[in-house]
C-alpha positions in Angstrom: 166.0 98.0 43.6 165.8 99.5 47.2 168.7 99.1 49.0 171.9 98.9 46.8 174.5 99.4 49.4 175.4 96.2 50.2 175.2 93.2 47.5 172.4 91.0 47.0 174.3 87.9 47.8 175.8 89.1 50.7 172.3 89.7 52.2 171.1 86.1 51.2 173.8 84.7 52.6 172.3 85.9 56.4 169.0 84.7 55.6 167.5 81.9 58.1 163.3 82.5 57.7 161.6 83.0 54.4 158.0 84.6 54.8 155.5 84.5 52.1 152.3 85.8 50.9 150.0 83.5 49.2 147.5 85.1 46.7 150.2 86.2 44.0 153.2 85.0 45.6 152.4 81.2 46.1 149.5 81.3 43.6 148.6 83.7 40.7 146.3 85.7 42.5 142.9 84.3 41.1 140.3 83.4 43.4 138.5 80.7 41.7 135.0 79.4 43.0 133.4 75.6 41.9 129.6 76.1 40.8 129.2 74.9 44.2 131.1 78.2 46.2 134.1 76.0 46.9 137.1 78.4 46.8 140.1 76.9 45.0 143.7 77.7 44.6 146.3 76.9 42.3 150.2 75.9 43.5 153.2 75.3 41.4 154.8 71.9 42.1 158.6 73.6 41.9 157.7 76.0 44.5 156.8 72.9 46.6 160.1 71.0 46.4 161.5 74.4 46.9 159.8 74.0 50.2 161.1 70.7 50.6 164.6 71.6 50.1 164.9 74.7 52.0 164.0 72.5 55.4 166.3 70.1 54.5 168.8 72.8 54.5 167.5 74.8 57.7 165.6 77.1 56.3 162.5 78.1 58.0 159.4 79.0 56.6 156.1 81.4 56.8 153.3 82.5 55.3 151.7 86.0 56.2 148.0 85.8 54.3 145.5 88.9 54.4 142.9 86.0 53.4 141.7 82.6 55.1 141.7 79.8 53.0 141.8 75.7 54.1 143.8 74.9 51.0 146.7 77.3 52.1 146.0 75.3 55.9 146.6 72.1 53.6 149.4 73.0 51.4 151.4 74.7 54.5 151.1 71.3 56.5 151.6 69.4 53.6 155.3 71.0 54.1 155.6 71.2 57.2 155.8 75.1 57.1 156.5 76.3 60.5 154.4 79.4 60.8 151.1 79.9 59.0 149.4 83.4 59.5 146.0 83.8 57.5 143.5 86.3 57.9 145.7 89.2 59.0 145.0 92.6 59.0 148.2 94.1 59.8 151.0 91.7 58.5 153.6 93.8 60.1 152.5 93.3 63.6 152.6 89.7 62.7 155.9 90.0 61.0 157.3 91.8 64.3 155.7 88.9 66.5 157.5 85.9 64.1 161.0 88.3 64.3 160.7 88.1 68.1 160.2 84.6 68.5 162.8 83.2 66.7 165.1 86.1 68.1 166.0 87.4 64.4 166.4 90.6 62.9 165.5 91.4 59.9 169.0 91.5 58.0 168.0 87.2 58.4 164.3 87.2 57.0 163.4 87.5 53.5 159.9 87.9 52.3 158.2 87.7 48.6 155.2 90.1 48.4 153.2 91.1 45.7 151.0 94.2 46.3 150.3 97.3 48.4 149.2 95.4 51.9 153.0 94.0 51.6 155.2 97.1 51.6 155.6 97.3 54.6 157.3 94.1 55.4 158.8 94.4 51.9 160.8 97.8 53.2 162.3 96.1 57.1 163.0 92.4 55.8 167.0 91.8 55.0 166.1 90.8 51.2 163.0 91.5 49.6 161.4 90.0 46.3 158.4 90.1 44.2 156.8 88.1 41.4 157.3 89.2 37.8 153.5 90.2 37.9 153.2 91.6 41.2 152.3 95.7 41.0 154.8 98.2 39.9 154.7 100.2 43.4 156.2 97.2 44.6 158.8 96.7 42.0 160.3 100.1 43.2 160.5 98.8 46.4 162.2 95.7 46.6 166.0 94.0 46.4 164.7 91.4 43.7 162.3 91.1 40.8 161.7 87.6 40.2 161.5 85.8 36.9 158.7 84.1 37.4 155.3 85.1 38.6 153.2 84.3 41.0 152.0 80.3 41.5 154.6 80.0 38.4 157.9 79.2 40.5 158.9 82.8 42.2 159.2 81.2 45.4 161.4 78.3 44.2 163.1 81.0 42.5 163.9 82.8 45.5 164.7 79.6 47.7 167.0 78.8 45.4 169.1 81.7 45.4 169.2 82.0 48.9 170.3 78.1 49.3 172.9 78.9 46.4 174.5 81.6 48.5 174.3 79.7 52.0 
């Protein structure tokens, strides 16, 4: 755990925006490819309702992706997700741009991240979390270890929690 000085509920009770990485947050982390080059993903039907229920209860949502991919375009409309980000070099200066926008700090975003590329959102964001089979450097790092791992429910894992402290 990173920050231990104030309590973990207490920090999800501030939290409006939920940002997301995709490969190993809102899928395993394999890149699979059809004989014919077509990239596919693979998404966890709880984290989806998950997604469902935190707009229904204000919650707003993000994804932050170092990678392109249309099925991430799909599943993000799909849910109506209201800021999609793929393809970014520097998810921090992204992060900073989403912060400013909606006029938050970061005591009232949270952010699931699994690897390197992710620490430093992972070390501003008011509560942090990784999957259960995210990297170790990032474990060290972070207010909450999930259960689950990656495309295996971590997200609805976290959505719930914060909606359970709201």
């Amino acid at each position: 755990m990173k920050r231990t000085s104030t309590s973990i509920k207490s920090k999800l009770k501030k939290i409006k925006l939920l940002l997301l990485d995709v490969d190993g947050v809102m899928t395993d982390g394999r890149i699979v490819y059809t004989s014919d080059g077509v990239e596919q993903k693979f998404f966890d039907a709880h984290d989806g309702y998950g997604f469902t229920l935190a707009i229904r209860h204000g919650l707003k949502l993000g994804i932050i992706s170092g990678r392109s991919s249309p099925m991430v375009t799909k599943r993000a409309a799909e849910f109506m997700i209201d800021e999609v980000h793929q393809d970014v070099p520097d998810k921090l200066e992204v992060y900073n741009a989403i912060k400013k926008k909606y006029r938050l700090s970061d005591n009232e975003i949270a952010y699931i991240g699994d690897d390197l590329m992710d620490l430093p959102i992972l070390q501003c964001v008011g509560f942090s979390a990784a999957p259960s089979d995210g990297i170790e450097d990032v474990f060290s790092s972070v207010d909450y270890v999930c259960k689950n791992g990656g495309g295996r429910g971590c997200v609805r894992e976290v959505i719930d929690m914060i909606l359970k402290n709201k």
